[in-house]
Structures are given as structure tokens and as C-alpha cells.
VOGU-3710 file (C-alpha; in Angstrom, 3 decimals, decimal comma):
1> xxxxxxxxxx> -28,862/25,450/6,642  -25,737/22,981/5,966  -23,106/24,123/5,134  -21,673/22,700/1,855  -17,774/22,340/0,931  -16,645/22,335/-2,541  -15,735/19,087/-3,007  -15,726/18,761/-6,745  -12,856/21,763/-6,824  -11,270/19,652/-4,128
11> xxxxxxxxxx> -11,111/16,730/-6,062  -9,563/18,536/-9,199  -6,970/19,973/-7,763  -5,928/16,830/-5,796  -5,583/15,377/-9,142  -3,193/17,639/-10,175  -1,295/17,772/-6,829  -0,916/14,040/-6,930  0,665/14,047/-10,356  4,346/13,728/-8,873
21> xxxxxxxxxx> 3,648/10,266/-7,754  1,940/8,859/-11,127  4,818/6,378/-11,741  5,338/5,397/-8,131  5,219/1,819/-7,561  3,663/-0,913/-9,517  0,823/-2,867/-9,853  0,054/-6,483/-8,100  2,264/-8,607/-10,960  1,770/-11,261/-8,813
31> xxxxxxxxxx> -1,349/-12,036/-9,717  -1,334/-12,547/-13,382  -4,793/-11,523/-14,451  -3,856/-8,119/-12,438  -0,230/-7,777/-14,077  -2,032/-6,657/-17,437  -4,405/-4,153/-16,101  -3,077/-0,215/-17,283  -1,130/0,839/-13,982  -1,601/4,334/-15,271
41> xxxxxxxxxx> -5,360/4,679/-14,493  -7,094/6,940/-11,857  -10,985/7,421/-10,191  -12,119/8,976/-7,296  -15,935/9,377/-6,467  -17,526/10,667/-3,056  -20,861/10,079/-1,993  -22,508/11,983/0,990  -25,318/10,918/2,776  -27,317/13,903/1,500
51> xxxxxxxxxx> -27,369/12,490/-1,658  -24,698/14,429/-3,341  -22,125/12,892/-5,740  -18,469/13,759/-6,669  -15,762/12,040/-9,377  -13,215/12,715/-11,353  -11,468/10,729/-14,189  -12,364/7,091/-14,442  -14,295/6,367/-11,821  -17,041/4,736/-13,570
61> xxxxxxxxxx> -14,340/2,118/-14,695  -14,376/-1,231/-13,024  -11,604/-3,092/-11,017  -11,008/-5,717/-8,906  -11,881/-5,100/-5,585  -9,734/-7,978/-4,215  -9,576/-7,554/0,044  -12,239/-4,338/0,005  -14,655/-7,479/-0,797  -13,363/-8,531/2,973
71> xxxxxxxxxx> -15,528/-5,686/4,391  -18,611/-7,112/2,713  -17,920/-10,479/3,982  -18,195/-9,131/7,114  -21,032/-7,849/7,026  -22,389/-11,105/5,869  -20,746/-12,851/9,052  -21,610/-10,784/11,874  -25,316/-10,533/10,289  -25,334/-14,256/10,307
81> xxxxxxxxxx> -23,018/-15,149/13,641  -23,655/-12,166/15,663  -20,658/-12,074/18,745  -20,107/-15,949/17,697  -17,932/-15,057/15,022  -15,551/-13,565/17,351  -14,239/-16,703/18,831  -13,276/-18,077/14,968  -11,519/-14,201/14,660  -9,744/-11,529/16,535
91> xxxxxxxxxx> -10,505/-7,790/16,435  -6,607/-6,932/16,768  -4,052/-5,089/14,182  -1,822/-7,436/12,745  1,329/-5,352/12,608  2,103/-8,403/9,749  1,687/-8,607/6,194  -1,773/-9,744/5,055  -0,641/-12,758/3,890  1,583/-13,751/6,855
101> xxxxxxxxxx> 2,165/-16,999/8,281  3,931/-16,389/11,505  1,081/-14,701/13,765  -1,204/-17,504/12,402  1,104/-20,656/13,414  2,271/-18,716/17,015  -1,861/-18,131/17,868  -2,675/-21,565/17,410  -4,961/-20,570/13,645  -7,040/-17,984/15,292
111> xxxxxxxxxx> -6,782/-15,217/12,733  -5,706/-11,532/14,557  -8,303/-9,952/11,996  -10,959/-10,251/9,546  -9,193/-8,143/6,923  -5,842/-10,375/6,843  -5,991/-13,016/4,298  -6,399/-15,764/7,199  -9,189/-14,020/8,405  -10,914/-13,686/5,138
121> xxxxxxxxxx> -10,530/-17,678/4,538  -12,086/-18,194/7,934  -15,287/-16,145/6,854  -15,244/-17,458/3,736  -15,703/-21,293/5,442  -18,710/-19,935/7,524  -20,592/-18,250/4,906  -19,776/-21,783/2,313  -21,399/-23,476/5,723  -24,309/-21,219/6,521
131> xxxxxxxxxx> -25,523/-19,852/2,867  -26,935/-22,129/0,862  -26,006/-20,735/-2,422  -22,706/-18,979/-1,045  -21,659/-17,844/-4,307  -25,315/-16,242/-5,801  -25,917/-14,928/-2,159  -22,477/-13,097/-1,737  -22,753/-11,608/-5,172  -26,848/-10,460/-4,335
141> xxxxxxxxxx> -25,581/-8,294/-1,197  -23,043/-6,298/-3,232  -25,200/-5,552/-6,085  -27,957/-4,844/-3,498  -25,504/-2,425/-1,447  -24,663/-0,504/-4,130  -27,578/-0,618/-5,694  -26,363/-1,657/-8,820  -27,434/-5,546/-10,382  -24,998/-5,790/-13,284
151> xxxxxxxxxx> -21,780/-6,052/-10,704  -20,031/-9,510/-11,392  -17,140/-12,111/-10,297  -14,368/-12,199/-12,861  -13,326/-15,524/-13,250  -10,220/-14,809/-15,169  -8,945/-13,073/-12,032  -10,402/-15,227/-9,627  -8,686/-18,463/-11,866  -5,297/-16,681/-12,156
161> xxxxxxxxxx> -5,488/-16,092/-7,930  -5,958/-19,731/-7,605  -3,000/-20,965/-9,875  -0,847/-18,719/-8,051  -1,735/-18,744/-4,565  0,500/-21,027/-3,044  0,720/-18,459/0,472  -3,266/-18,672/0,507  -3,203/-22,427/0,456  -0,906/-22,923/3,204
171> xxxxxxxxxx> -2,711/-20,899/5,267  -5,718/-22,229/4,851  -3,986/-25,875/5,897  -3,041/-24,353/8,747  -6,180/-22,691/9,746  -7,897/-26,570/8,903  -4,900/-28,638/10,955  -6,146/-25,863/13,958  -9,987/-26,939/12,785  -10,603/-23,557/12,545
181> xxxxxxxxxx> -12,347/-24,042/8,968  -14,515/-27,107/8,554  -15,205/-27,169/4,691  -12,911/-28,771/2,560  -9,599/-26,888/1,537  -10,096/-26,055/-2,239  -13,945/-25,376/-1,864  -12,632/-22,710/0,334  -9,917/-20,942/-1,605  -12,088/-20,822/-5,029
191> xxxxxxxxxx> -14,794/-19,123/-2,899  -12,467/-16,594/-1,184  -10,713/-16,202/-4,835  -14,212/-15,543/-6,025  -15,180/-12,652/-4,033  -11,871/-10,977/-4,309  -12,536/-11,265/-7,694  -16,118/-9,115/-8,029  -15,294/-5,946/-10,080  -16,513/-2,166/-9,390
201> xxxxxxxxxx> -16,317/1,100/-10,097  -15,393/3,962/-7,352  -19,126/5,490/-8,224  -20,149/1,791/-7,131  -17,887/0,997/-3,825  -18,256/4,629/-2,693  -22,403/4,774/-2,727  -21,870/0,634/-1,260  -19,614/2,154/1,838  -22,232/4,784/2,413
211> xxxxxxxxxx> -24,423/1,883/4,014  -22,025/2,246/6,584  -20,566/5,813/6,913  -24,138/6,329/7,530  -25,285/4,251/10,431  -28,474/5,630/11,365  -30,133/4,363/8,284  -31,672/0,956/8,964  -29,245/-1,861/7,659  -30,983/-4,441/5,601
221> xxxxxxxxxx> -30,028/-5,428/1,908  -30,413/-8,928/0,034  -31,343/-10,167/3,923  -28,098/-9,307/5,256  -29,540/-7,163/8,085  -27,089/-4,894/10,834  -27,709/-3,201/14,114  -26,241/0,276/14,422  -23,714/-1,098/17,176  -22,585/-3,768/14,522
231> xxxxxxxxxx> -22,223/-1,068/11,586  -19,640/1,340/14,156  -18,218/-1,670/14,947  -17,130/-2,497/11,772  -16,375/0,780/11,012  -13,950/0,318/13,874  -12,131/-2,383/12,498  -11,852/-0,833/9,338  -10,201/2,244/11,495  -7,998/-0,287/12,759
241> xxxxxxxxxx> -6,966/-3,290/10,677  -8,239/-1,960/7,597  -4,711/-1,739/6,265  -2,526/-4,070/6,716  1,165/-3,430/8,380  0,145/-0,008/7,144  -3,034/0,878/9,058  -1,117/3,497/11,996  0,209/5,247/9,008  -3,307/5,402/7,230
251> xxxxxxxxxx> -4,935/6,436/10,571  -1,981/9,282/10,775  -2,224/10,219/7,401  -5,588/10,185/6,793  -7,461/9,456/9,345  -10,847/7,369/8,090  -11,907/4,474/8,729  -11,416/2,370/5,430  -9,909/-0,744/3,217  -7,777/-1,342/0,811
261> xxxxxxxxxx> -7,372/-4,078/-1,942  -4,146/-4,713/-4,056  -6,406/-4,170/-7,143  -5,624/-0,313/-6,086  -8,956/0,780/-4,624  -9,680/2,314/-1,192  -12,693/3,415/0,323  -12,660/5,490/3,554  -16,013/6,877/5,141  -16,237/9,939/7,634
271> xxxxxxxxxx> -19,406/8,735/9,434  -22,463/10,600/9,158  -20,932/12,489/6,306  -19,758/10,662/3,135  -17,651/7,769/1,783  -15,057/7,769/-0,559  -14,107/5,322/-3,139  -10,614/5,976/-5,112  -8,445/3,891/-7,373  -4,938/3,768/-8,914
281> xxxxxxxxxx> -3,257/0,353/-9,820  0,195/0,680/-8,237  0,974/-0,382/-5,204  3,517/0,782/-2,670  5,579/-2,045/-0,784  2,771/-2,558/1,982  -0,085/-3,733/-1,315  -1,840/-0,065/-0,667  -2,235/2,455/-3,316  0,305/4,727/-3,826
291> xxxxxxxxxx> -1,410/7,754/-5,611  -4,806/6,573/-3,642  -3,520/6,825/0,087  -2,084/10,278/-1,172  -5,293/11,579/-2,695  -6,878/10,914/0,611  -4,363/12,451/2,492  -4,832/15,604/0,820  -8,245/15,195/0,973  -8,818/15,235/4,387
301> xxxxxxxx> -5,644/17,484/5,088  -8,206/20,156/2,471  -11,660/19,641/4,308  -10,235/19,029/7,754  -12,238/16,510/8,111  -11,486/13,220/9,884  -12,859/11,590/13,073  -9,862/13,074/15,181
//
């Protein structure tokens, strides 16, 4: 018989331990659309592979997902490109901000990651080359992964991004002087922009990460099909890079594999176990969430569980 933790009482009294840091940093003012959203707002829902569910406060209410959308994109790439997309992308931390300039120009526009921003643009131009309806197809694998068809792009947010992303557009001219993108410049950015913007819920992003905390179950949803090397992969990367300039301390802290997004949700899985979706608005100085990287530190720090 399993053995079953009490994860709902866990949950609880994280809340209340995490209370101290509930006006800790701010949310991402830089992007206007994201400046108005209620900093003081927090969800946390787990989903285990044995069909159990866990939440607390408002984690039925949707957010923007901004660079957790990165992992999905993924997905999408190494389902279409195989090993191929590995020689448009590294595997490597960055050590850098996500939005840095300086690796990019001193590599010659091969991104160190697919979770920096430069990364992200790069999939972005393969999936605007290879999809034929980029936009409806990108949106169909998220609602099919989390099971849920009434998921959507906010345009507000996705508009706001574009006015303001002045960093994002000289990368991308950097990645096309290296030719490392071949569509044209703005079709790019309003497509990355886009799928930053899709909004979700921690219910939704937690049960859409169990696809991968749970690689043994065939991967195949809205056609984007994985082999079980390619989901622990992933899962590696997420381990990895899945943080910024802030992923050793996430691995030290927490020790998941997961992403972040400066909308203020994470999602970690423990494979072969359960993912974890949680959510709080304000950022620390690295774009991670402050009250979300702590909830997860206690969690696993409660359970003991982590893959070390």
C-alpha cells in the first residue's frame, strides 16, 4: 500500500509560515499590463500522478505565465526538431540575466539556453517556420496538456510586452545579424510576446507539468508527441537553467526541477510523484517569486522530498 503524506496540512501551514515575506519585493512594473495586477495574491495547487489534488487560496485564479510558456515551447521544438534543435541552442546555465546581451554577442547568437529570453526567440522562429498556424497550434498543446480548452493569449499583456520591449528587440537583431532566426524580426517578437502572454491558473500549470513529472505515461497531446528520454531531458534543463542567474540557489533551496515566469508562477515536479504549480506576483531582484521560491522551500524542506 502507498504511503500517503498530508499534503493539504502541508500546504496550510506553509501559508501561514510564509506570511513574513507577503510585502517582499514587487511585481514586474516593467511590463505595464503586469504593473496593475494585485501584488498581494497567492495559489498553490499540487497534482500527483495518482490522481490526487491539493490547493490553497487562489489557485483557480489566472495569470500570466510569461517564461513558464518557454517549457511548452520546448516541448513543441524538440517534438518537431528532435537533436537538430540543439545546434540553434545550448543546454548550458546562463549564470546571466534572462534578458542579457553579453553571453549572446561573445557566442556569436547561439543562445546558452532555451529558457533565456534569446533562447525563447530562437524557438519561437522555428515553430513560426515549421507550424502552419503557429499561433492556433501553440495555444491547442496547452489547452490539450492541461486538459483544459478555455485557456487563452491575453493580448493586452502580450501588446503592452511589445511596446516596451526594447531588450527583446535587440536581441532578436542580434540573433538575425548571426542568422540564427530566419523569419522576419517583428513576426517574431509578437509571437514570442504571444505565448508569454497565455494565462493559467496553478490547478491548470500544475496538472500541465504532470505530463512531465510523470514520464512513463506516453507523451502525445494536440500532435506534439515525446519520447521518455526527451521528457527527462527536459526535465533536466528545467533542473538546470530553469531559473535564471538564480537556478544553483533554486536547486539548493529546493531542489526540483522547475520554471519560473515574472508573472510570479513556478512549477517544480518531483518525477514520478507530483508537480507543483504556485503563484505570488512579487518578484525578488533575480524576476523569481519571492513568497513562491519560499513556499517551495518549505515544501520540500516538510516532505523531504527532492531528487537529491
Amino acid at each position: 500500500m502507498r504511503w500517503t503524506m498530508d499534503y493539504q496540512q502541508i500546504l496550510e501551514n506553509i501559508y501561514q509560515a510564509i506570511q513574513p515575506y507577503a510585502k517582499k519585493g514587487k511585481q514586474a512594473d516593467y511590463i505595464p499590463a503586469l504593473a496593475k495586477v494585485n501584488p498581494d495574491q497567492f495559489g498553490m495547487c499540487i497534482h500527483t500522478i495518482y490522481g490526487e489534488i491539493y490547493s490553497i487560496e487562489q489557485a483557480d485564479t489566472r495569470f500570466s505565465i510569461q517564461s513558464i510558456s518557454k517549457v511548452f515551447a520546448l516541448a513543441m521544438c524538440l517534438s518537431l526538431k528532435g537533436d537538430e534543435l540543439w545546434k540553434r541552442v545550448g543546454k548550458e546555465p546562463s549564470g546571466t540575466a534572462f534578458n542579457s546581451l553579453i553571453q549572446l554577442e561573445v557566442e556569436k547568437g547561439i543562445p546558452r539556453n532555451p529558457f533565456i529570453n534569446a533562447g525563447a526567440i530562437v524557438m519561437s522562429d522555428i515553430l513560426l517556420s515549421m507550424l502552419k498556424s503557429p499561433e492556433e497550434d501553440f495555444l491547442a498543446f496547452v489547452r490539450a496538456v492541461s486538459g483544459n480548452d478555455t485557456i487563452q493569449y491575453n493580448d493586452e499583456v502580450a501588446v503592452s510586452e511589445r511596446e516596451k520591449g526594447y531588450l527583446n528587440a535587440a536581441i532578436a537583431n542580434l540573433l538575425k545579424y548571426h542568422g540564427t532566426i530566419e523569419n522576419d524580426i517583428e513576426r517574431v517578437l509578437r509571437f514570442y510576446f504571444l505565448m508569454c502572454s497565455i494565462e493559467m491558473s496553478c490547478r491548470e500549470l500544475s496538472l500541465a507539468f504532470l505530463a512531465f513529472a510523470n514520464h512513463r505515461k506516453k507523451f502525445n497531446y494536440a500532435g506534439v508527441t515525446l519520447t521518455t528520454s526527451q521528457v527527462k531531458r527536459m526535465n533536466a534543463i528545467m533542473q538546470t537553467c530553469g531559473f535564471y542567474d538564480e537556478a544553483g540557489e533554486f536547486s539548493y533551496l529546493v531542489g526540483l526541477p522547475g520554471k519560473s515566469g515574472v508573472g510570479g508562477g513556478i512549477v517544480a515536479i518531483y518525477p514520478l510523484q507530483y508537480s507543483v504549480a504556485v503563484w505570488s506576483p512579487r518578484l525578488n531582484s533575480k524576476g523569481n517569486s519571492v513568497m513562491g521560491i519560499k513556499a517551495l522551500e518549505l515544501f520540500t524542506t516538510e516532505t523531504k522530498e527532492s531528487i537529491f
